[in-house]
C-alpha positions in Angstrom: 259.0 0.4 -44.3 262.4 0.1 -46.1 260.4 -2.1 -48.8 257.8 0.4 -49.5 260.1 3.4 -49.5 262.7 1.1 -52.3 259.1 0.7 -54.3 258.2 4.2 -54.2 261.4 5.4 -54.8 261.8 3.5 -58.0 261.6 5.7 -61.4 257.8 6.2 -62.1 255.8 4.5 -59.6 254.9 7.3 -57.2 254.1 9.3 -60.6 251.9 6.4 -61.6 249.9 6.5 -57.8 249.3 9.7 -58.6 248.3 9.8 -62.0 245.9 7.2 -60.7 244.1 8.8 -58.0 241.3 10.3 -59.5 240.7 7.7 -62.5 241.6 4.1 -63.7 243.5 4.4 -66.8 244.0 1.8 -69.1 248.3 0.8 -70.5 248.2 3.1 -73.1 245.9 5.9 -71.1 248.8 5.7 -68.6 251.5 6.1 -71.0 250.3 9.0 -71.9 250.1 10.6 -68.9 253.3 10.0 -67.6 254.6 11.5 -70.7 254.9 8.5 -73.0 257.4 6.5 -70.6 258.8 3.3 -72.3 256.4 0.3 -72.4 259.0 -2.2 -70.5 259.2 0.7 -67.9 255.6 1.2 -67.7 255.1 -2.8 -67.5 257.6 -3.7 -65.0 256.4 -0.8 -62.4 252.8 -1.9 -62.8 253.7 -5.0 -62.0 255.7 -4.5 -59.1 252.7 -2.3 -57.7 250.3 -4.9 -58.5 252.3 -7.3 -56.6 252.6 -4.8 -53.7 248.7 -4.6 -53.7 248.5 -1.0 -54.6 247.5 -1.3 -57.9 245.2 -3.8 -59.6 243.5 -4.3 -62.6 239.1 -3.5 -62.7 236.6 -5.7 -64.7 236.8 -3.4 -67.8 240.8 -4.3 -67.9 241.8 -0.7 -66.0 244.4 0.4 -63.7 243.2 1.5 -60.6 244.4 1.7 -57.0 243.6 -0.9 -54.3 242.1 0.6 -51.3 245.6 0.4 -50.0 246.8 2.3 -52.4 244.2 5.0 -52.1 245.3 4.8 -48.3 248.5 5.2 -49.0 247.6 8.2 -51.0 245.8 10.0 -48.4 248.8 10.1 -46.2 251.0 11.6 -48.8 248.5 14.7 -49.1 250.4 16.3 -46.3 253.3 15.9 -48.5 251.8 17.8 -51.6 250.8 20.1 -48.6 254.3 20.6 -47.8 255.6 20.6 -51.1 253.6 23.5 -52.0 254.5 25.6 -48.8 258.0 25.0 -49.8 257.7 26.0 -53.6 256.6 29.3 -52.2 259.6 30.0 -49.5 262.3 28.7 -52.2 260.5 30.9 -54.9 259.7 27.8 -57.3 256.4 26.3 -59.0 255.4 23.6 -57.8 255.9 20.3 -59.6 259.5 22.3 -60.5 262.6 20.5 -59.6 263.4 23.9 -57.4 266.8 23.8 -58.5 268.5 27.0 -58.3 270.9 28.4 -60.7 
């Protein structure tokens, strides 16, 4: 558990499972959506989830998740769940860093 939760809780990679849950994306595709994070950033947390088995690479040369990572996913809906309940208590779009001035 500790391992997943220091993988996940390194900058980007939980904002890179989620860009990929709908669509493979290619290096640059994924760039993009994670609002053009450095390519040695991008590189070195693809790798790492590659290694853990969430990610891999399709035939035509896309990131996509392993059905371990789409599994993985599916349990953090009830976190987007939650997340969107508490938005609306503390007053705050969600996606917001809910940080109060």
């Amino acid at each position: 558990m500790l391992a997943l939760l220091d993988l996940l809780g390194r900058r980007w990679a939980l904002r890179l499972l989620w860009e990929l849950r709908q669509e493979p994306g290619t290096f640059q595709a994924l760039q993009v959506r994670c609002d053009s994070m450095s390519t040695s950033v991008l590189s070195q947390r693809l790798s790492e989830l590659r290694e853990a088995q969430l990610v891999e690479k399709n035939p035509a040369g896309e990131y996509q998740l392993t059905d371990h990572g789409a599994r993985l996913l599916t349990r953090l809906d009830g976190m987007d769940e939650w997340t969107q309940e508490w938005a609306r208590i503390i007053g705050s779009p969600a996606g917001k860093s809910g940080r109060r001035s």
